[in-house]
N, CA, C and O atoms as a GROMACS GRO file, in nm:
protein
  432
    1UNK      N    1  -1.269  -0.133  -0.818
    1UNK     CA    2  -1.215  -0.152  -0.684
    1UNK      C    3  -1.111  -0.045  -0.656
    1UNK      O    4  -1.033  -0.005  -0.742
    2UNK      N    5  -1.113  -0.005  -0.542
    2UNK     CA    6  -0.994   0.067  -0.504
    2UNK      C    7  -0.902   0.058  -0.485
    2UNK      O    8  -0.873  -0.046  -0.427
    3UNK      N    9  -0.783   0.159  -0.515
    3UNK     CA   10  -0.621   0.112  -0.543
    3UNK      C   11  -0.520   0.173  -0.433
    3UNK      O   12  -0.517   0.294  -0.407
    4UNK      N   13  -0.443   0.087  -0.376
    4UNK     CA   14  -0.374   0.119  -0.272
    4UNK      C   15  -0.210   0.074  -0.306
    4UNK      O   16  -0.159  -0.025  -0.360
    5UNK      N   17  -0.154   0.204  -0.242
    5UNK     CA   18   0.005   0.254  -0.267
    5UNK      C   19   0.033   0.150  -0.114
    5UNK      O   20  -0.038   0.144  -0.014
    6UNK      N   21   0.148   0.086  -0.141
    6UNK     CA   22   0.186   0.031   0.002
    6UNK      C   23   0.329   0.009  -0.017
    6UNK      O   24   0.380  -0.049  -0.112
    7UNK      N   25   0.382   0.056   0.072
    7UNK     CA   26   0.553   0.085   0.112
    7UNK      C   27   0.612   0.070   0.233
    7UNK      O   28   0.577   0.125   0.337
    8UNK      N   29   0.713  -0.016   0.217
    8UNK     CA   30   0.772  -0.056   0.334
    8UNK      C   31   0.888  -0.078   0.275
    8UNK      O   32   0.921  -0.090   0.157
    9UNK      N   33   0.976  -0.083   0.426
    9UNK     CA   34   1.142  -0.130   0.504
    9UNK      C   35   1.124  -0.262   0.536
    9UNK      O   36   1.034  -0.318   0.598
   10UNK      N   37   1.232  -0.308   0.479
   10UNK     CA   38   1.288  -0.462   0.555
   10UNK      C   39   1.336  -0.422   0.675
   10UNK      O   40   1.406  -0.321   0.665
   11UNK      N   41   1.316  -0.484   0.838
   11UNK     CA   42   1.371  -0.536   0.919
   11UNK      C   43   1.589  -0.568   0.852
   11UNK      O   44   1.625  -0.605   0.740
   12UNK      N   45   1.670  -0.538   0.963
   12UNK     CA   46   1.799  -0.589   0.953
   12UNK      C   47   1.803  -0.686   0.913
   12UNK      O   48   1.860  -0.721   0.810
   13UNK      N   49   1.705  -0.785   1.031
   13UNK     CA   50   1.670  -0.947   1.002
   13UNK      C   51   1.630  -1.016   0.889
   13UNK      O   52   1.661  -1.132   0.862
   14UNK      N   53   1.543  -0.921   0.807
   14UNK     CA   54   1.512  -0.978   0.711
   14UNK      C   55   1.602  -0.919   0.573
   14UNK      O   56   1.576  -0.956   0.458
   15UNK      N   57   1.704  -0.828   0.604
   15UNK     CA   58   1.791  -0.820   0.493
   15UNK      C   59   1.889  -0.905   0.499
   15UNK      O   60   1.925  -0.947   0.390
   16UNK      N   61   1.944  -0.945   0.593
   16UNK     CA   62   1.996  -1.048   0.641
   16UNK      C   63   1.983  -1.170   0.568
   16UNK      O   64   2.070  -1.223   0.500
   17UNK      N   65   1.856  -1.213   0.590
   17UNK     CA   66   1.784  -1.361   0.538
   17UNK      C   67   1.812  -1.328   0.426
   17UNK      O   68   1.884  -1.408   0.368
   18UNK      N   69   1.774  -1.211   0.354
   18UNK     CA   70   1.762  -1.225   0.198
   18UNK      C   71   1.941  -1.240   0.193
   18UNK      O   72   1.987  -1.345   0.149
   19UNK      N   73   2.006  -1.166   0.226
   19UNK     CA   74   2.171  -1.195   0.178
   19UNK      C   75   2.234  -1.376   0.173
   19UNK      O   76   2.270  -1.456   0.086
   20UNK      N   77   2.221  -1.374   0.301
   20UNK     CA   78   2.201  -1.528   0.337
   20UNK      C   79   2.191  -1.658   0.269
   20UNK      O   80   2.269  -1.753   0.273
   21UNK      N   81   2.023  -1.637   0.176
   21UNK     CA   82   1.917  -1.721   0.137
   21UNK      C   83   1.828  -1.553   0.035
   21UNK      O   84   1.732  -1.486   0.072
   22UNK      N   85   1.917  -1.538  -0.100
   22UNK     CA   86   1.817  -1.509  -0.175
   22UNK      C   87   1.678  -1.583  -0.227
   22UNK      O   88   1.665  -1.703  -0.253
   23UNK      N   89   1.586  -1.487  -0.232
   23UNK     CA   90   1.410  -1.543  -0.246
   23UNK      C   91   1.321  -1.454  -0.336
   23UNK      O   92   1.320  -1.335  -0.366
   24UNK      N   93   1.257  -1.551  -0.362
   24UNK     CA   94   1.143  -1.464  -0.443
   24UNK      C   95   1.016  -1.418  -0.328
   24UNK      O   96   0.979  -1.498  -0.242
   25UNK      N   97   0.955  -1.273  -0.341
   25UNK     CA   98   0.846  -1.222  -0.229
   25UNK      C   99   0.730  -1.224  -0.319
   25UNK      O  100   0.629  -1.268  -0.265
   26UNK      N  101   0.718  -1.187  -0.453
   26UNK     CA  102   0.605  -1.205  -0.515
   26UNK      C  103   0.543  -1.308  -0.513
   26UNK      O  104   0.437  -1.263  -0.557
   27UNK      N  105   0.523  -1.417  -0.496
   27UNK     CA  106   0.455  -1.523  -0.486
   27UNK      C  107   0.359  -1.493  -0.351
   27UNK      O  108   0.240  -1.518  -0.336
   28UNK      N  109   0.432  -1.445  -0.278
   28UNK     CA  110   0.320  -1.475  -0.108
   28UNK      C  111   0.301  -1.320  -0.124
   28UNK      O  112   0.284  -1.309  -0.002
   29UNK      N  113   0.293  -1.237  -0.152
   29UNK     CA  114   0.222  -1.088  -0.196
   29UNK      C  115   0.105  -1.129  -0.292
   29UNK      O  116  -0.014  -1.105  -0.271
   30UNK      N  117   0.149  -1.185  -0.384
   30UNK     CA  118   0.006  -1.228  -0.490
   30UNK      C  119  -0.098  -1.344  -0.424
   30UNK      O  120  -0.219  -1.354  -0.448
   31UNK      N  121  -0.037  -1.406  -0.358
   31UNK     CA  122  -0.101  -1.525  -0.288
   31UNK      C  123  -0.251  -1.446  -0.176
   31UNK      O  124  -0.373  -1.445  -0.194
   32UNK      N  125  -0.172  -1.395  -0.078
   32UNK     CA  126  -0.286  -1.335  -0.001
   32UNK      C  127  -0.356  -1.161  -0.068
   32UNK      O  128  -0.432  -1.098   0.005
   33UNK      N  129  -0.315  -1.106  -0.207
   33UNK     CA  130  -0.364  -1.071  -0.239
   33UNK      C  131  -0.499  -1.103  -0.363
   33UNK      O  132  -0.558  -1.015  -0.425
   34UNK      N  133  -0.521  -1.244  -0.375
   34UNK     CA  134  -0.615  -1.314  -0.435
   34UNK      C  135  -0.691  -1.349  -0.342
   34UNK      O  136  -0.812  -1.346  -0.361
   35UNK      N  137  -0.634  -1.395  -0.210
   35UNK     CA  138  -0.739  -1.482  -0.106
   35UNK      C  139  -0.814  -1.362  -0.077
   35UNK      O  140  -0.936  -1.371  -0.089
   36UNK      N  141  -0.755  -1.229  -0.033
   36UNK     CA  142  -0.864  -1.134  -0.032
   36UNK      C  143  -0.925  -1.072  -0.147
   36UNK      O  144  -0.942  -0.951  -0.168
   37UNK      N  145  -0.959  -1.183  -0.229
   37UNK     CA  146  -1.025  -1.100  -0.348
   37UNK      C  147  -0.972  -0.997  -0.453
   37UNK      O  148  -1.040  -0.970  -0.552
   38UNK      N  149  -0.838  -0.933  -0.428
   38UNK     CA  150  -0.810  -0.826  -0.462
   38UNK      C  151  -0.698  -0.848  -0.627
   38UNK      O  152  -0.731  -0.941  -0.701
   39UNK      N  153  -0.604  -0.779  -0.658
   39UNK     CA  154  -0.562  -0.793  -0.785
   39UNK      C  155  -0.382  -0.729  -0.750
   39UNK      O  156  -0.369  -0.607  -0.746
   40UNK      N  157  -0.294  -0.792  -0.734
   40UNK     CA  158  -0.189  -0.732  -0.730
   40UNK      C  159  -0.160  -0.639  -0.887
   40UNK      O  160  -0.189  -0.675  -1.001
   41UNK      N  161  -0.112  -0.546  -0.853
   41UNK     CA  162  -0.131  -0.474  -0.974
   41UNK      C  163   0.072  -0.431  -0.989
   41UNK      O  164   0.114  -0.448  -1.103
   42UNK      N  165   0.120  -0.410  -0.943
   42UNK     CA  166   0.261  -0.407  -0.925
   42UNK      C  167   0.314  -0.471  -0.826
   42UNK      O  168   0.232  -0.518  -0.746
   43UNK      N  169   0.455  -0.494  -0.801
   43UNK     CA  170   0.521  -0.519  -0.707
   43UNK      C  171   0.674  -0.450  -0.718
   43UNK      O  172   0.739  -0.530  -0.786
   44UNK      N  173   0.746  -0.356  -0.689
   44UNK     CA  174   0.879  -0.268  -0.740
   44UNK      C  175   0.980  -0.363  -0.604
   44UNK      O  176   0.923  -0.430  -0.518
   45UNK      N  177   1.109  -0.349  -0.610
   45UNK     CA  178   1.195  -0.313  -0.541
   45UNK      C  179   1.278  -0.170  -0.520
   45UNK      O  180   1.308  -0.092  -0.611
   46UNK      N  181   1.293  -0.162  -0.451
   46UNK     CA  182   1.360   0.001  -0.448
   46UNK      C  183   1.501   0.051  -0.343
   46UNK      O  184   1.554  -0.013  -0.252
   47UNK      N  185   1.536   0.195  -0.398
   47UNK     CA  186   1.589   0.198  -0.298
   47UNK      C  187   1.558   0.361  -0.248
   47UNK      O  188   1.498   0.456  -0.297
   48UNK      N  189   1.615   0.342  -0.156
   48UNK     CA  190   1.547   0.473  -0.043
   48UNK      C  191   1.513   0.440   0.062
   48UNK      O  192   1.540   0.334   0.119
   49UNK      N  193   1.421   0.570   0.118
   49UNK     CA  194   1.359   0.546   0.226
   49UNK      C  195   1.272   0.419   0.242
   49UNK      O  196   1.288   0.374   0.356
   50UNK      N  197   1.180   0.341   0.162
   50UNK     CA  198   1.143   0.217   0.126
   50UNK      C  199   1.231   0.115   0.099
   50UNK      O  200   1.349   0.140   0.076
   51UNK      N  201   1.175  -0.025   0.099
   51UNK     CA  202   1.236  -0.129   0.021
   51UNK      C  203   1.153  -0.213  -0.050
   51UNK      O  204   1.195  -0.319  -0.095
   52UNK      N  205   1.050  -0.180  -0.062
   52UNK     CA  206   0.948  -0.185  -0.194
   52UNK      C  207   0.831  -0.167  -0.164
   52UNK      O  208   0.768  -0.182  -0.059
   53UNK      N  209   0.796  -0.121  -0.296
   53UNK     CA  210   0.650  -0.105  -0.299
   53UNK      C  211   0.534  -0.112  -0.386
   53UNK      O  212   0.558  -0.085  -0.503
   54UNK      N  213   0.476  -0.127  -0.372
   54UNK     CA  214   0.342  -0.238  -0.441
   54UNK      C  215   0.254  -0.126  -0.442
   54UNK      O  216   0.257  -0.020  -0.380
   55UNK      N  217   0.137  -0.195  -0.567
   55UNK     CA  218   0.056  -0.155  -0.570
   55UNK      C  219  -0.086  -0.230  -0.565
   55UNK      O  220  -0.104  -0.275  -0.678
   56UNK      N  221  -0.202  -0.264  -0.476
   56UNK     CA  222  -0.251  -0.336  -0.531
   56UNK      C  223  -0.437  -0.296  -0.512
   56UNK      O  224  -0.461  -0.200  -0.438
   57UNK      N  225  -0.521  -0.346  -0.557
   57UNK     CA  226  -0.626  -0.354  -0.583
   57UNK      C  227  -0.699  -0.416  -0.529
   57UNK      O  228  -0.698  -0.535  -0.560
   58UNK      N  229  -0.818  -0.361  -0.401
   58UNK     CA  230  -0.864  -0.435  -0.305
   58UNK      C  231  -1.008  -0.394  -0.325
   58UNK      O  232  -1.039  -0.315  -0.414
   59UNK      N  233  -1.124  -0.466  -0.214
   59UNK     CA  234  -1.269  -0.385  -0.238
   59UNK      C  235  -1.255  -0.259  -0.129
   59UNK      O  236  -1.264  -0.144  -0.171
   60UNK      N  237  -1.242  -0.275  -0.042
   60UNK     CA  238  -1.221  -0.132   0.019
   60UNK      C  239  -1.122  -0.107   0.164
   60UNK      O  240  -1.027  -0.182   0.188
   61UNK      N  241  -1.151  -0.023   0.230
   61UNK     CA  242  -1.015   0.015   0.326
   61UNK      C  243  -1.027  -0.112   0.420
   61UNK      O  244  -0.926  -0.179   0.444
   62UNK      N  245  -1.126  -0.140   0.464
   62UNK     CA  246  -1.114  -0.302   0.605
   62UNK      C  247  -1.052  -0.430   0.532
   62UNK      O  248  -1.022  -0.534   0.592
   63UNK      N  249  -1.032  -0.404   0.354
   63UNK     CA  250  -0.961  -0.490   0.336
   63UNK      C  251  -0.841  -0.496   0.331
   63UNK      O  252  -0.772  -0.597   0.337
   64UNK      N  253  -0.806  -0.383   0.318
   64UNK     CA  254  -0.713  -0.273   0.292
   64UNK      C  255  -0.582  -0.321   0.406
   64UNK      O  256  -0.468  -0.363   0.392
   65UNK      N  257  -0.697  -0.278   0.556
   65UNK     CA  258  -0.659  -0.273   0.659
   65UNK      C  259  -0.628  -0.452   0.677
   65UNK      O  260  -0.529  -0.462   0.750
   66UNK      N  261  -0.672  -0.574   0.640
   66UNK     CA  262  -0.654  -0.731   0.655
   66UNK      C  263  -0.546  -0.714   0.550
   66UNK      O  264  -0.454  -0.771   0.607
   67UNK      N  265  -0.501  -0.676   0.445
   67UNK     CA  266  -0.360  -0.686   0.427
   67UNK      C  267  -0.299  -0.657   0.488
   67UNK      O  268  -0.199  -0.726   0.508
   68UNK      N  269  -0.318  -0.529   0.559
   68UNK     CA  270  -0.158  -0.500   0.641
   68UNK      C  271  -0.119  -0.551   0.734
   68UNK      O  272  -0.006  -0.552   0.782
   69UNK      N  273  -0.258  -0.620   0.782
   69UNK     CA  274  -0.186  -0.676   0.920
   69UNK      C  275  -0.151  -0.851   0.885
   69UNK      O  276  -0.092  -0.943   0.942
   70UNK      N  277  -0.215  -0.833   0.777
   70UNK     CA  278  -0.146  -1.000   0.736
   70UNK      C  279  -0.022  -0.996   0.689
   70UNK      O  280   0.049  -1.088   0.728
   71UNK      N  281   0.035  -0.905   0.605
   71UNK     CA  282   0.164  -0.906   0.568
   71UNK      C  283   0.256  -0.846   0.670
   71UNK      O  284   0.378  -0.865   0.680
   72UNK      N  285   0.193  -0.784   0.730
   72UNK     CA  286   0.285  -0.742   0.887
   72UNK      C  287   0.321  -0.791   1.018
   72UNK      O  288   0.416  -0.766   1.092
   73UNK      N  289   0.195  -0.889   1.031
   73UNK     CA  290   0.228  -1.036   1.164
   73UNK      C  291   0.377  -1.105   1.130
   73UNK      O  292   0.450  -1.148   1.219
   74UNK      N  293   0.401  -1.107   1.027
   74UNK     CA  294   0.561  -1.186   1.055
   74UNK      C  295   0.693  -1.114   1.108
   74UNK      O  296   0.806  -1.148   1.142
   75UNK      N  297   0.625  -1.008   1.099
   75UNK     CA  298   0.792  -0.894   1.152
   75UNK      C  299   0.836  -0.870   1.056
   75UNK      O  300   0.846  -0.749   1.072
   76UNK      N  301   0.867  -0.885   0.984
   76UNK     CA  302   1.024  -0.877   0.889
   76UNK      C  303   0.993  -0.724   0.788
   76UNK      O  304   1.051  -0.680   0.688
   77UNK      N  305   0.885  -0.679   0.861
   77UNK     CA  306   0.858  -0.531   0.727
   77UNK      C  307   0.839  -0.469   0.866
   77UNK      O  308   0.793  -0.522   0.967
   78UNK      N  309   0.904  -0.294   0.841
   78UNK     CA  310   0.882  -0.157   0.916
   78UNK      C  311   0.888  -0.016   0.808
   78UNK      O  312   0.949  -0.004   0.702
   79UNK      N  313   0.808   0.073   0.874
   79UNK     CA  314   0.764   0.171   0.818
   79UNK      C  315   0.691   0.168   0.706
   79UNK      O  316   0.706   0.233   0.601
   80UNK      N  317   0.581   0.060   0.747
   80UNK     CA  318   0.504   0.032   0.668
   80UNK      C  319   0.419   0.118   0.638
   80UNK      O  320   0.386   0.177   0.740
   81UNK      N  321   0.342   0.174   0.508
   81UNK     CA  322   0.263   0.288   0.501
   81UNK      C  323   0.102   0.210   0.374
   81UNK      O  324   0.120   0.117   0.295
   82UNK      N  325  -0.014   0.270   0.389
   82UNK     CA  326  -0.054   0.240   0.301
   82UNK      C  327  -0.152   0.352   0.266
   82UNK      O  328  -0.216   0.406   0.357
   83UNK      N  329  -0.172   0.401   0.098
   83UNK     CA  330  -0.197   0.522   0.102
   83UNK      C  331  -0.322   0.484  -0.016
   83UNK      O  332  -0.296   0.422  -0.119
   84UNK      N  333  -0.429   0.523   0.011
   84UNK     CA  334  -0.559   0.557  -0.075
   84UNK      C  335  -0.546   0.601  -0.193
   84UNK      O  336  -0.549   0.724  -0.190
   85UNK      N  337  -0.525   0.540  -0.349
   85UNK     CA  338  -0.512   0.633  -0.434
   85UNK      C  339  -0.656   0.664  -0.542
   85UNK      O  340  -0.736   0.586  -0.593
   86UNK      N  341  -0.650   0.746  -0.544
   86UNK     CA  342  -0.805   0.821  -0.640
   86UNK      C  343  -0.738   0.817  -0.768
   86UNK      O  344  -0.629   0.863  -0.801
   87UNK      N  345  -0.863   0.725  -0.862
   87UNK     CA  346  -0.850   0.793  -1.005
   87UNK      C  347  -0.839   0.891  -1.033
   87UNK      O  348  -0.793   0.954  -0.938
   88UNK      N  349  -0.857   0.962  -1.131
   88UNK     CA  350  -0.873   1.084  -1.241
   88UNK      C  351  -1.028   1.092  -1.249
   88UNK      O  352  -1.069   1.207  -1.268
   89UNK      N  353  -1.107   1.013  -1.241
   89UNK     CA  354  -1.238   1.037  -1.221
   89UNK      C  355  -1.281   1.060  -1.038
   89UNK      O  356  -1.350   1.150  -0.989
   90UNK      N  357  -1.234   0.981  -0.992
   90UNK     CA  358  -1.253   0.976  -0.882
   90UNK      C  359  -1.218   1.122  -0.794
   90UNK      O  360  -1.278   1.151  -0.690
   91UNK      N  361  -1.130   1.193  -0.846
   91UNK     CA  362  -1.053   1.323  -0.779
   91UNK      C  363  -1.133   1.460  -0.880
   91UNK      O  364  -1.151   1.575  -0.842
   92UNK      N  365  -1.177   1.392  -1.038
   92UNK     CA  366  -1.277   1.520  -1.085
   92UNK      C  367  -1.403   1.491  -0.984
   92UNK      O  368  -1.448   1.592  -0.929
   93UNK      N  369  -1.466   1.360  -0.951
   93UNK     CA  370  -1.608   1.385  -0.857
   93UNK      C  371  -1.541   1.429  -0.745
   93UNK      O  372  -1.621   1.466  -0.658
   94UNK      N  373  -1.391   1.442  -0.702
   94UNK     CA  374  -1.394   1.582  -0.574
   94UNK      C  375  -1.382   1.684  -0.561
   94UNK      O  376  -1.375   1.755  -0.461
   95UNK      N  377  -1.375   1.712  -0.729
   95UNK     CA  378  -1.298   1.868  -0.723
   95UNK      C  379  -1.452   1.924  -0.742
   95UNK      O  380  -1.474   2.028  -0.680
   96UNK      N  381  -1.594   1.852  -0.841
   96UNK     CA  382  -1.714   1.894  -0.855
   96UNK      C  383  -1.812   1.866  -0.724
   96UNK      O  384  -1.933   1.890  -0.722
   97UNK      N  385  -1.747   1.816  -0.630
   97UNK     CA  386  -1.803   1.840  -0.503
   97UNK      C  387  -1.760   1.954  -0.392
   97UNK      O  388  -1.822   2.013  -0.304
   98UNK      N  389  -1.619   1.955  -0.441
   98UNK     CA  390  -1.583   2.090  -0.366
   98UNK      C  391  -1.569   2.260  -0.417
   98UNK      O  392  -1.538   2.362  -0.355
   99UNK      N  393  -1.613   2.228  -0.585
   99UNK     CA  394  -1.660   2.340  -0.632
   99UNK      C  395  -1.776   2.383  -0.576
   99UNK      O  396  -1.874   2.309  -0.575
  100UNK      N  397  -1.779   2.514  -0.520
  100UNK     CA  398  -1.903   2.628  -0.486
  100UNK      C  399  -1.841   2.630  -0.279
  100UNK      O  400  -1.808   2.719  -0.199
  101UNK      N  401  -1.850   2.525  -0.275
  101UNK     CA  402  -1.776   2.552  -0.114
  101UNK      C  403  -1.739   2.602  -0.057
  101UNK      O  404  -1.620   2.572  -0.072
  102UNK      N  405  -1.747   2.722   0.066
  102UNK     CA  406  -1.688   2.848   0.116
  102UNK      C  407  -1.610   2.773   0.238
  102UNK      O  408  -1.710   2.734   0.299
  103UNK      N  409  -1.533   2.739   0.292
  103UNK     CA  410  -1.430   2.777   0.412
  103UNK      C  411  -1.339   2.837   0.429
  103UNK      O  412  -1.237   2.811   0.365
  104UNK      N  413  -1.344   2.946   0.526
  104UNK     CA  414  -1.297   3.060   0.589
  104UNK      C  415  -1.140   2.972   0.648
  104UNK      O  416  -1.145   2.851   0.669
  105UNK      N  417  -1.027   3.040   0.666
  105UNK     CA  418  -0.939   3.054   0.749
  105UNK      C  419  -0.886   3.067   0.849
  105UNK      O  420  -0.833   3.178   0.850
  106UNK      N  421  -0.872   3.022   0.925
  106UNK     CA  422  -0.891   3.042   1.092
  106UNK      C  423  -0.872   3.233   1.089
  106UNK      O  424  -0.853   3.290   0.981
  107UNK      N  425  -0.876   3.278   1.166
  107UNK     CA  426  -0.849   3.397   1.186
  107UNK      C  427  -0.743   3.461   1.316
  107UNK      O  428  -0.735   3.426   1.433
  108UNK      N  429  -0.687   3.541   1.258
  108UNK     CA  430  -0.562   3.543   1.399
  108UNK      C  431  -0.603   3.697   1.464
  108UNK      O  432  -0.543   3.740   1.563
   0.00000   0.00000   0.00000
């Protein structure tokens, strides 16, 4: 199955709540990542431009795409991102597909 990078910001609101009313998030991350079939494979907290980010294991991008908008209907996450990651096999069958390949450069 394919593996997807996903990173996001808490909402004010929801840093808030957490100060408030500390909580555990892994439970409802693993929760609707089983109902869609898939395999939570990490879960980080962080700091930076993010405020955590996961990793998890789905069958492909339309499922990809039903996580995000399921974990994103509540509000409380922004700058949400989710990024396609390729094995080591998966990126040698692109490099032996894009071996022999000619494209030119735009030309000025």
């Amino acid at each position: 199955m394919p593996r997807y990078l996903i990173q996001a910001s808490y909402t004010s609101t929801a840093v808030a709540a957490f100060v408030s009313q500390p909580q555990e998030r892994t439970a409802g991350i693993l929760a609707i990542t089983e109902k869609l079939g898939g395999e939570l494979i990490s879960l980080d907290f962080c700091l930076g431009e993010y405020d955590v980010i996961g990793i998890v294991s789905l069958a492909d991008d339309k499922v990809a795409a039903a996580f995000s908008l399921a974990v994103n209907a509540p509000g409380h996450l922004n700058n949400y991102r989710t990024t396609r990651l390729l094995s080591s096999e998966e990126f040698l069958d692109a490099q032996e597909k894009a071996h022999g390949l000619n494209y030119e450069a735009p030309k000025s």
